[in-house]
C-alpha positions as CSV (number, residue, x, y, z in Angstrom):
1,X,-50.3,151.4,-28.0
2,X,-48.1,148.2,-28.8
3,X,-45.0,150.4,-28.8
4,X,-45.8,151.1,-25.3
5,X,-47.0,148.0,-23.9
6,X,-43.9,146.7,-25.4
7,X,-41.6,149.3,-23.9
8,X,-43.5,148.4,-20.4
9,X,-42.7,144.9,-21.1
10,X,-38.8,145.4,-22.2
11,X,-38.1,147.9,-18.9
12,X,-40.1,144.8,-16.6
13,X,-38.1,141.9,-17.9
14,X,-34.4,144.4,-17.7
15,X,-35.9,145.2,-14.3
16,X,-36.6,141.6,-13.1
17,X,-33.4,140.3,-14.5
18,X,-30.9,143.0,-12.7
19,X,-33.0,142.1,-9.8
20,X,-32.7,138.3,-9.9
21,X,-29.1,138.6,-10.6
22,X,-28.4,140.5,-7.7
23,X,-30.0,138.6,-5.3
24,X,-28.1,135.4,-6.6
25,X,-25.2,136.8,-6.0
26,X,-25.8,137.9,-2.3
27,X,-27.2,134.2,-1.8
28,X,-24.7,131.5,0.0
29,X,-26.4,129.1,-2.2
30,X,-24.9,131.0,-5.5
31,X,-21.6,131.7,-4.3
32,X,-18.4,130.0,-5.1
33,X,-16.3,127.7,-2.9
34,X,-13.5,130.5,-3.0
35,X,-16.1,133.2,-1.5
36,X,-17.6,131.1,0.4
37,X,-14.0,130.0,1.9
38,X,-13.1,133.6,1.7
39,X,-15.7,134.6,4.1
40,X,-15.3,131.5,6.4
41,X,-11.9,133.1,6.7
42,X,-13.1,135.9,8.4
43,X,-15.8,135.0,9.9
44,X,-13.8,132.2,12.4
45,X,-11.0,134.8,12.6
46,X,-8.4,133.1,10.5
47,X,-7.1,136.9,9.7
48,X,-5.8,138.1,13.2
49,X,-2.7,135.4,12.2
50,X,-3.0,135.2,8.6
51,X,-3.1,137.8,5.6
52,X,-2.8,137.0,2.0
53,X,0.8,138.7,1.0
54,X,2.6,138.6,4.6
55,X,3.1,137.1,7.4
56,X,1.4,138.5,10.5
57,X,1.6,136.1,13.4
58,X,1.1,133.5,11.0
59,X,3.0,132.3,7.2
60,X,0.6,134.9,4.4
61,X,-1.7,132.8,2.7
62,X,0.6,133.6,-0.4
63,X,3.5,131.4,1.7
64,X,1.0,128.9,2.6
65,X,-0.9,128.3,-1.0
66,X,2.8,128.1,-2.1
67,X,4.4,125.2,-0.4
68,X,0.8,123.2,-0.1
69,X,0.8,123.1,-4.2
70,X,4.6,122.6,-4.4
71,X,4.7,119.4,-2.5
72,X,1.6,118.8,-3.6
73,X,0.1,118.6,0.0
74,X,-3.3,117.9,1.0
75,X,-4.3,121.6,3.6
76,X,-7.4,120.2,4.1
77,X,-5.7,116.9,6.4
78,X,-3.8,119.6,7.7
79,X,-6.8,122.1,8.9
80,X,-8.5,118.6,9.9
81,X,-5.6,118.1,12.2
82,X,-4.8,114.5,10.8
83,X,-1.1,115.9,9.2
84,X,2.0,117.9,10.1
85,X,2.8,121.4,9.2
86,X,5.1,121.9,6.3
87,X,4.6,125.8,6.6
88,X,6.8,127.6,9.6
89,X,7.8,124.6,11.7
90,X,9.6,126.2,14.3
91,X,8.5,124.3,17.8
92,X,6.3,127.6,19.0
93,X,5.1,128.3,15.6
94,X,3.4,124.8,15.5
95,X,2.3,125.6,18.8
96,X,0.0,128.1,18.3
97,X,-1.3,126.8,15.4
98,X,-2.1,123.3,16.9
99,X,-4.6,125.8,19.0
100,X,-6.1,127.4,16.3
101,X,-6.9,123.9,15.2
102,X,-9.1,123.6,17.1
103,X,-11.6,125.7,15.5
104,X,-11.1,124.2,12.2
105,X,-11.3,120.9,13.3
106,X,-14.8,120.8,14.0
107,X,-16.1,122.6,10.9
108,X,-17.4,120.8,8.1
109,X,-15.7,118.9,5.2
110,X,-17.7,121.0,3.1
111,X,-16.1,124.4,5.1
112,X,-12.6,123.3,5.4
113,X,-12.7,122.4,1.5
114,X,-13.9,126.5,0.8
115,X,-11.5,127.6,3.1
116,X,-8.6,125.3,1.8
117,X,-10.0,126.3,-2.3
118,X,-9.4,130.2,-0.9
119,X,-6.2,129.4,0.5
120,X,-4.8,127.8,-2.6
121,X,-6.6,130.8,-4.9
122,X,-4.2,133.2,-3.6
123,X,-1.0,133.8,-5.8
């Protein structure tokens, strides 16, 4: 009889701690600022100009990641509108992104800095 209540009792705590586990990792609450960002990504269709290893419309996120840690420059002021591009500066490059701005420039601080911790995750 203990052996089995005891077996019953192992399997329910394995049970609720796959279970628990799972669902923290579905949550937005539990996720990291690099999925978080990750999904932001997609979700406000950052991904029709930009892919993570090449250009597109858009400098890959690769590119990007690379010249913003070089120079040691801050994307978020960038996606915030309040810098100049250091990434693909031809004139009708910066044009089209100067519209795209506008979508991150009314997102949250907390946003932009997911989406700007993706950006500069990608090597």
């Amino acid at each position: 009889m203990k052996k089995l209540i005891l077996s019953i009792a192992c399997v329910s705590f394995l049970l609720v701690s796959f279970t628990t586990k799972e669902n923290e990792k579905l949550s937005p609450k539990f996720q990291t600022s690099i999925e978080k960002g990750k999904r932001l990504f997609k979700k406000n269709a950052c991904t029709g100009c930009h892919q993570e290893q090449m250009k597109v419309v858009g400098p890959s996120l690769k590119d990007i990641a690379a010249k913003y840690t070089s120079k040691k420059a801050n994307l978020t002021t960038f996606l915030q509108g309040k810098s100049e591009a250091i990434v693909d500066t031809a004139p009708s490059q910066v044009a089209m992104m100067k519209a795209s701005l506008s979508i991150t420039k009314r997102m949250k601080a907390e946003d932009l800095k997911a989406i700007t911790d993706y950006i500069l995750s990608i090597k």
